[in-house]
KOLVEXLO-17395 format. One record per residue (C-alpha): z, y, x; residue number from 1. Coordinates in steps of 0.2 Angstrom, whole numbers, always signed. Each point is the difference from the previous one (the first is absolute). Layout:
<sites>
@w: Z; v: Y; u: X; resi: NUM
...
</sites>
This chain:
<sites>
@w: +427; v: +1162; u: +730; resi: 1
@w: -20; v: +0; u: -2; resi: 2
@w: -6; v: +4; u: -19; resi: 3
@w: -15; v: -11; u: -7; resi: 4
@w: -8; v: +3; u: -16; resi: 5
@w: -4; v: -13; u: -12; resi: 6
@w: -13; v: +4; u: -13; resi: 7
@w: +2; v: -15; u: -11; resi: 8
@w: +0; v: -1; u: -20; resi: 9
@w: +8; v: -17; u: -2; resi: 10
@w: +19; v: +1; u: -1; resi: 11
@w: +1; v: -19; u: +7; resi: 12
@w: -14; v: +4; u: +16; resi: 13
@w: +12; v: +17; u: +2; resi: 14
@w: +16; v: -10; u: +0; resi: 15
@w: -5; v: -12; u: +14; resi: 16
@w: -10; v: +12; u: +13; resi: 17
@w: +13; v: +10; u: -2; resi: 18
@w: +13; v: -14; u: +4; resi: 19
@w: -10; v: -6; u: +16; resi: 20
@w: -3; v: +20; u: +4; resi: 21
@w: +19; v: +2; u: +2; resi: 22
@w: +5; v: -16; u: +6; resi: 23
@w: -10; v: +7; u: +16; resi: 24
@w: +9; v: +17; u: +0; resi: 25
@w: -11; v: +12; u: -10; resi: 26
@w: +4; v: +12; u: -13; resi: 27
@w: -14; v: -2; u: -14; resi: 28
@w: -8; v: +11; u: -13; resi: 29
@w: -7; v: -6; u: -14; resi: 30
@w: -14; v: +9; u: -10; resi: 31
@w: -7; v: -12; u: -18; resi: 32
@w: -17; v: +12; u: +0; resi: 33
@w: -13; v: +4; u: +13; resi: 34
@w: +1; v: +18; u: -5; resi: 35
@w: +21; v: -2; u: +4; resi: 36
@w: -6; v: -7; u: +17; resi: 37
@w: -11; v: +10; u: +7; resi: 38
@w: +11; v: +17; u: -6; resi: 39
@w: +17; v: -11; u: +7; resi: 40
@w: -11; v: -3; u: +16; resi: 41
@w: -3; v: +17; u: +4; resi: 42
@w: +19; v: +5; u: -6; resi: 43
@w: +8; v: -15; u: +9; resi: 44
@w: -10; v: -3; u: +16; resi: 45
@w: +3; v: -17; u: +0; resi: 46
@w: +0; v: -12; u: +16; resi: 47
@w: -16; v: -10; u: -8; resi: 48
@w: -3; v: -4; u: -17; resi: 49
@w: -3; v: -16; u: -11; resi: 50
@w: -12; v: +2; u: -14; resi: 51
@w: -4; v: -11; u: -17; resi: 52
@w: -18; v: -1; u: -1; resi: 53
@w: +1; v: -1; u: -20; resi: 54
@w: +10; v: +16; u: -5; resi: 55
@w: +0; v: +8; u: -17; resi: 56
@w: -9; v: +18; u: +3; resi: 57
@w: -9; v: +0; u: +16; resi: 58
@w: -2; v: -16; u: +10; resi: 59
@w: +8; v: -4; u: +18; resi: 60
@w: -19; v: +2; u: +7; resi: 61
@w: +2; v: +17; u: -7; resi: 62
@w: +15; v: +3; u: +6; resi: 63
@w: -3; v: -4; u: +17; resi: 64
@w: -17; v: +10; u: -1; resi: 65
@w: +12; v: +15; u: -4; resi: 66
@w: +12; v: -2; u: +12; resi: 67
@w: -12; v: -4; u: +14; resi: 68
@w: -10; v: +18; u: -5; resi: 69
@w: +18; v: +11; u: +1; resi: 70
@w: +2; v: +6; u: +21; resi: 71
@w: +18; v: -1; u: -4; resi: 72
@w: +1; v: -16; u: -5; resi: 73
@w: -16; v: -9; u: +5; resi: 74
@w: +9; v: -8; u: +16; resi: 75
@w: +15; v: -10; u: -11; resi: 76
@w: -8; v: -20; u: +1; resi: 77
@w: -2; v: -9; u: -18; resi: 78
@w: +1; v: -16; u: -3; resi: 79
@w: -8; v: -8; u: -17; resi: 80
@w: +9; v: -14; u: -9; resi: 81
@w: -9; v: -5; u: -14; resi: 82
@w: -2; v: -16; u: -10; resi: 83
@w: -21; v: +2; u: +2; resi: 84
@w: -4; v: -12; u: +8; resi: 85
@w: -20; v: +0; u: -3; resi: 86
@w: -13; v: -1; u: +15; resi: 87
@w: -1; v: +19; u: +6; resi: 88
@w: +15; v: +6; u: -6; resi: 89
@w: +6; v: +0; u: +19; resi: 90
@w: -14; v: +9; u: +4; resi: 91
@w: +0; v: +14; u: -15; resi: 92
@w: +20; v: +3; u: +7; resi: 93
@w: -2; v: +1; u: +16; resi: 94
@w: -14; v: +14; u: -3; resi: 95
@w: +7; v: +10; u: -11; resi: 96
@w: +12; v: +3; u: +16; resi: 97
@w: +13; v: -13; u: -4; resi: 98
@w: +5; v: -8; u: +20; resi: 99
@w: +6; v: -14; u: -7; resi: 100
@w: -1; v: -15; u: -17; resi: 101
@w: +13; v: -12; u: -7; resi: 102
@w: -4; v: -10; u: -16; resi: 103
@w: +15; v: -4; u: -12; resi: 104
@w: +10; v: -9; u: +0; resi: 105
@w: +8; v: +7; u: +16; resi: 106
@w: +12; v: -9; u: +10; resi: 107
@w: +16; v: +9; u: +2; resi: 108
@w: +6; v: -6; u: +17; resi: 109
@w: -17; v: +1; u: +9; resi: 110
@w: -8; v: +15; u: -8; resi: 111
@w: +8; v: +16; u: +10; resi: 112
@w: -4; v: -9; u: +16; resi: 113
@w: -18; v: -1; u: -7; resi: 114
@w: -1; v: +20; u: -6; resi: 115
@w: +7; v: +0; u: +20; resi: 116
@w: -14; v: -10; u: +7; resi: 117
@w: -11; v: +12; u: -8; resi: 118
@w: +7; v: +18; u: +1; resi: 119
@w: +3; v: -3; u: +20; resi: 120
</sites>
């Protein structure tokens, strides 16, 4: 079973990326702060990871900026899911090193083939 990592701070967000994760066969790991995900992603070495833009702590940008700098870990793809949804916010995602961008609310039965569009 493939292990993905979900940095998310909203218990409801958790609950159903999580569900639609599982449904499709992966094992998930869950981290509320970016510090959490970025030490979970070096410990865990996650298939890809899904990312919160707005994280208490650091940001998802700087998460993914921390992961995309570590040679261990740099290769893992990220995904952001966020609830920004502001002109550019694509744009600032995708170049802080994030390979793919969702905005809330996500669609449980669509998303994971979505993250599998992108991560191909």
């Amino acid at each position: 079973m493939k292990k993905v990592l979900v940095i998310e701070d909203n218990e409801n967000n958790l609950k159903l990326i999580t569900y639609a994760l599982q449904r499709n066969g992966y094992q998930v790991v869950a981290a509320e702060t970016g510090e959490k995900g970025v030490e979970l992603a070096q410990k865990e070495k996650p298939f890809f990871i899904i990312v919160d833009i707005d994280l208490p702590g650091i940001d998802g940008y700087e998460v993914t900026k921390r992961i995309k700098n570590s040679k261990m870990i740099n290769h893992i793809p990220i995904i952001a899911i966020t609830s920004y949804a502001m002109v550019g916010d694509r744009e600032k995602a995708v170049a802080s090193g994030c390979n793919g961008y969702f905005e809330k609310p996500i669609d449980p039965l669509t998303i994971v083939d979505k993250i599998h569009e992108i991560i191909r």
